[in-house]
N, C-alpha and C positions, 0 to 999 in steps of 0.2 A: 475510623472504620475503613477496611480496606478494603478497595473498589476493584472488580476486575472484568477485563474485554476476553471474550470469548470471540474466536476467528472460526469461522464457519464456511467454507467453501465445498459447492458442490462440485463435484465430477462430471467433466466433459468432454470434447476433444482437444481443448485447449489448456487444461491441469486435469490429468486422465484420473490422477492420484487422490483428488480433493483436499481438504485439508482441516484439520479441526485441532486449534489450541487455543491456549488459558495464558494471559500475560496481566499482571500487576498495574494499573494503572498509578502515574508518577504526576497527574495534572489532568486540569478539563481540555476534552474532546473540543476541536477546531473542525471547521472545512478547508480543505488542501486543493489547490489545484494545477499550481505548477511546480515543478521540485527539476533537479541535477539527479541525478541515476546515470550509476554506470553496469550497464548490463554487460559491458563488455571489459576484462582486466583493464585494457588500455583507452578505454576512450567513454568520457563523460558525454552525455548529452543532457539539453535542457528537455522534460516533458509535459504536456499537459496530462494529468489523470484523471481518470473518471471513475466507479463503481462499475462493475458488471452486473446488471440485471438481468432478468428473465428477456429472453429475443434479444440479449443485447442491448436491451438501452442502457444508457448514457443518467448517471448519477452523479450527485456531489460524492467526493470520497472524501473519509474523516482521517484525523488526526491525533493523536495522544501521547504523550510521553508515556513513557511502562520501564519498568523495573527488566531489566536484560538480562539474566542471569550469567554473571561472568563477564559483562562489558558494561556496566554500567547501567546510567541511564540513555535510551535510544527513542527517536520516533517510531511509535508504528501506525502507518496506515492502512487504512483498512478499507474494503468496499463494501461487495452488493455478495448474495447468493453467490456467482459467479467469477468473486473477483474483483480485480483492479485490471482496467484498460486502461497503457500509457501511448500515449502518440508524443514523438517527435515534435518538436516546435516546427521543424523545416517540412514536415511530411515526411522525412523518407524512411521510418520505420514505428511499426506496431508492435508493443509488446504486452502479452498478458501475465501476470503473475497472480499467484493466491494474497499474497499483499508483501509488504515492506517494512523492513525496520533502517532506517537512514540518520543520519546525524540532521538535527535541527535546523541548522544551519544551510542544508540543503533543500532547505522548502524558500519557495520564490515568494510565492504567494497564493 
């Protein structure tokens, strides 16, 4: 039977756009909390992620392998309503995204 993750982000000031898609599931859903992201061409950092909830709180965010149409198989993580909140391990930057597809190997733990 094939299982599938629906990504559902709402609209706000921080993804204006929201986002709403359908990815294949390739394995059982994990909690994720720190991972390698590179939001920038040249420069990796390590982050911790959360879910975006309603006010902003602070969630476990999940994890699953899915079916990537054209690359393969990829992690995708996933949050809240609102998203994935990534902090910097060092502090020195916040980022928000509607979520992430990364290679496996880029989850810390």
């Amino acid at each position: 039977m094939n299982r599938f993750i629906t990504v559902l982000v709402d609209s706000d000031d921080a993804i204006p756009e929201g986002c709403c898609l359908r990815f294949r599931a390739a394995g059982e859903s994990f909690t994720v909390s720190r991972i390698r992201y590179s939001a920038e061409a040249d420069r990796t950092a390590v982050y911790r992620v959360f879910a975006r909830g309603a006010g902003d709180t602070r969630e476990p965010a999940r994890a699953c392998l899915v079916d990537d149409s054209g690359a393969g198989v990829a992690l995708l993580i996933t949050g809240a309503q609102r998203g994935l909140l990534l902090v910097e391990d060092t502090g020195d930057a916040t980022l928000v995204e509607p979520y992430l597809l990364i290679d496996r190997a880029d989850v810390i733990d």
